[in-house]
C-alpha positions as CSV (number, residue, x, y, z in Angstrom):
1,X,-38.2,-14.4,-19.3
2,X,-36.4,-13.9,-23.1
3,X,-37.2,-9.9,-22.2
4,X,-35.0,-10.6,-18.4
5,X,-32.2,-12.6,-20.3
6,X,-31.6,-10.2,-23.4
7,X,-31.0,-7.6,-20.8
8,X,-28.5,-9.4,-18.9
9,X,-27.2,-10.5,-22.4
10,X,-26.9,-6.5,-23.8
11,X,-25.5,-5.3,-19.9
12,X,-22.5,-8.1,-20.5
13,X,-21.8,-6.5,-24.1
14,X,-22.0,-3.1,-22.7
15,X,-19.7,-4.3,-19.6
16,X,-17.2,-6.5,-21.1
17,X,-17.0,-5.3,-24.7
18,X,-13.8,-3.3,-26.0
19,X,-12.4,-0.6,-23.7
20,X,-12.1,2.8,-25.5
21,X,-9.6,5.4,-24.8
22,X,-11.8,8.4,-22.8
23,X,-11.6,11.0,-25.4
24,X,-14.3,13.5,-23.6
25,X,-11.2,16.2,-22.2
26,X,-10.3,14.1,-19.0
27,X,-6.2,14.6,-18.6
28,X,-3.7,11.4,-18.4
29,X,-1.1,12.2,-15.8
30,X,2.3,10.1,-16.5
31,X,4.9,9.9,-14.6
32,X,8.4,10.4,-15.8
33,X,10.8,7.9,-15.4
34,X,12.7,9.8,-12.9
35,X,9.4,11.0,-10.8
36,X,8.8,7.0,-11.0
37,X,12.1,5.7,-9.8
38,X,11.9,8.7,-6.2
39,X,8.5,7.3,-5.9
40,X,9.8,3.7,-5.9
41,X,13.1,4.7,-4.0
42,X,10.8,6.6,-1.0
43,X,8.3,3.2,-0.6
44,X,11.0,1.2,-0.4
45,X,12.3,3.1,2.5
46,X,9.5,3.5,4.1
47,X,8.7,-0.4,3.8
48,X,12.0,-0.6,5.3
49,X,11.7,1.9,7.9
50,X,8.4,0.3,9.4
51,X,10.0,-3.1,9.3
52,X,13.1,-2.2,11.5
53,X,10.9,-0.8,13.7
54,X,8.9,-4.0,14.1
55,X,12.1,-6.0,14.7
56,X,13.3,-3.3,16.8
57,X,10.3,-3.3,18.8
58,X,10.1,-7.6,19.1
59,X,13.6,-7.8,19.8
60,X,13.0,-5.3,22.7
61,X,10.1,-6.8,24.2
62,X,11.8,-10.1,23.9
63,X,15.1,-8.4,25.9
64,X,12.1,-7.7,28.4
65,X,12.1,-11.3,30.0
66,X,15.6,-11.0,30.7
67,X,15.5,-7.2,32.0
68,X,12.1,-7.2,33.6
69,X,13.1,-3.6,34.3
70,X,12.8,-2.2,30.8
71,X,9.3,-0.6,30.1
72,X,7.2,-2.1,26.9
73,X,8.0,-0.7,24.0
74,X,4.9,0.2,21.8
75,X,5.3,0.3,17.8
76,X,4.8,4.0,18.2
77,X,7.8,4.3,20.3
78,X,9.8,1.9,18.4
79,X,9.3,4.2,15.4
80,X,10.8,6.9,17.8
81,X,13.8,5.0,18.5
82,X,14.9,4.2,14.7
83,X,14.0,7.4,13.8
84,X,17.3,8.1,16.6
């Protein structure tokens, strides 16, 4: 039993001691600030993008009740028609 639990005791040392910087050749890849700020600029659009067309989409299917001759408008398809 002491063999089992100075094991466990040396794993959590080994597991949760200091973190050292990887010195062993692997490259760091940083971002500019300006790579950082298109990256941020193009989620944000997307985010938008797939939000309008899940409005777009709920605000058609909801139109559907009143038109029962419009089709159903998948998400698919309401990314189609923001994209127009």
């Amino acid at each position: 039993m002491k063999r089992r639990s100075r094991v466990l005791a040396s794993i959590a040392v080994l597991a949760l001691g200091p973190a050292r910087t990887a010195l062993a050749g692997m490259p760091v890849v940083l971002l500019s600030d300006l790579a950082r700020m298109r990256i941020q600029t193009i989620s944000f659009f997307l985010v938008c993008f797939l939000l309008s067309s899940w409005g777009v989409r709920r605000v058609w299917n909801a139109a559907r009740r009143d038109f029962p001759r419009l089709p159903h408008l998948s998400y698919a398809r309401a990314n189609g028609l923001v994209v127009l």
